[in-house]
Kinemage of the C-alpha trace (Angstrom):
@kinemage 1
@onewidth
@group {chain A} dominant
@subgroup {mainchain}
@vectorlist {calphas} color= white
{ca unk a 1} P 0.000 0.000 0.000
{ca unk a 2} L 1.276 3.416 -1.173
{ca unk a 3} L 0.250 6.457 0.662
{ca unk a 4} L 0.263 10.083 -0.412
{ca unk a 5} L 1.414 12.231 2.351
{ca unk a 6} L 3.022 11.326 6.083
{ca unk a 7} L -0.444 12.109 7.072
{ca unk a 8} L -2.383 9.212 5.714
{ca unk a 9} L 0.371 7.097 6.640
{ca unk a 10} L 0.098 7.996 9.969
{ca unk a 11} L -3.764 7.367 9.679
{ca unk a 12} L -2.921 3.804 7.878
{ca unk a 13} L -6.458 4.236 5.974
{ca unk a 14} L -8.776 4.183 9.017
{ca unk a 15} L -6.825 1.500 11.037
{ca unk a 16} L -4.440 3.686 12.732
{ca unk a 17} L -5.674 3.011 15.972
{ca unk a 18} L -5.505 -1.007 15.791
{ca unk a 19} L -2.063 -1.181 14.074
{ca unk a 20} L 0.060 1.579 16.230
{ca unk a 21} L -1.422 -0.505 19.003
{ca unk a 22} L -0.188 -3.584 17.658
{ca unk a 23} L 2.925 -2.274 17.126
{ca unk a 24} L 3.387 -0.730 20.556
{ca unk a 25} L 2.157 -4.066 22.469
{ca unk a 26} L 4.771 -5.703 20.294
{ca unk a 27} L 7.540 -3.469 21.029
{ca unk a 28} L 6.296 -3.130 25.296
{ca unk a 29} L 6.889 -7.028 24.787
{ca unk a 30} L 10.101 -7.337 23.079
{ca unk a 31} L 12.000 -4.917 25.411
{ca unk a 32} L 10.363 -7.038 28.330
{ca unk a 33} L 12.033 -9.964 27.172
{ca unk a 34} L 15.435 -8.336 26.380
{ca unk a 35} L 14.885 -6.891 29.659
{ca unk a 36} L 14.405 -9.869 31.515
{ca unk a 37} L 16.470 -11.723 29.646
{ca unk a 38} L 19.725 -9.344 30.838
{ca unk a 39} L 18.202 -9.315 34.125
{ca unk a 40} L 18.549 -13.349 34.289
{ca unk a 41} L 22.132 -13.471 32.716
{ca unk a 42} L 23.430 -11.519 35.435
{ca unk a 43} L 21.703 -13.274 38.310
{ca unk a 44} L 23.041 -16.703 36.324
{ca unk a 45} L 26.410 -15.236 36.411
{ca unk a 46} L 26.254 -14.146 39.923
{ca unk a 47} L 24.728 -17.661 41.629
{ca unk a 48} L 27.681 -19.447 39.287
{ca unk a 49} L 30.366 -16.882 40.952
{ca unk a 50} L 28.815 -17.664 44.453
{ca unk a 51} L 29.164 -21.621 43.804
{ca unk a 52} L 32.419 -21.201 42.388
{ca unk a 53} L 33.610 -19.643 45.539
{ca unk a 54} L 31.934 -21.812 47.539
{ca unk a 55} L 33.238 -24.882 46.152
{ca unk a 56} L 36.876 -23.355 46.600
{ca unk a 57} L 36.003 -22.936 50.069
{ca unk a 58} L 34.749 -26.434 50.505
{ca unk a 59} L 37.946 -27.693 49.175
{ca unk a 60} L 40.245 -25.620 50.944
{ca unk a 61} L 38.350 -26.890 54.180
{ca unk a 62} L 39.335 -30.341 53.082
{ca unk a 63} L 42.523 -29.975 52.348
{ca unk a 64} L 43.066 -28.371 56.034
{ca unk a 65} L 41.379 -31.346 57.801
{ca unk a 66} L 43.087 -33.601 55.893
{ca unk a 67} L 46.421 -31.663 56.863
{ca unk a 68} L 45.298 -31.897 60.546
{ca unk a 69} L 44.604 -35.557 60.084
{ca unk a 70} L 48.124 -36.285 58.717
{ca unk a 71} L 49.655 -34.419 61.417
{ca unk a 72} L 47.882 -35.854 64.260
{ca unk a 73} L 48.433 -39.340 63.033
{ca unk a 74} L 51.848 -38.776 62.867
């Protein structure tokens, strides 16, 4: 469809109303998902950095009771 001036495009023959709306619910919902979508990396990122660091504790523990244990046996 071909329009004549900015105008009618604007006024998309009538329908205006329905398609900007469509348009606008479809934009509202993409930048929800990027949104959310950032929002979730960075809390994936963050658990992964707390599990990291809390499985280097965990061994470091280890290796310390199993120091003690070698040195009490002896």
């Amino acid at each position: 469809m071909q329009f004549d001036s900015f105008s009618d495009f604007l006024h998309m023959g009538g329908y205006a109303f329905y398609i900007w709306l469509a348009y606008g619910v479809t934009f509202v919902a993409l930048v929800g998902i990027v949104t959310q979508s950032i929002l979730e990396h960075r809390s994936l990122i963050k658990n992964i950095t707390k599990e990291q660091a809390r499985q280097a504790r965990i061994k470091k523990s280890q290796a310390k009771s199993k120091k003690t244990e070698i040195a009490e046996s002896e």
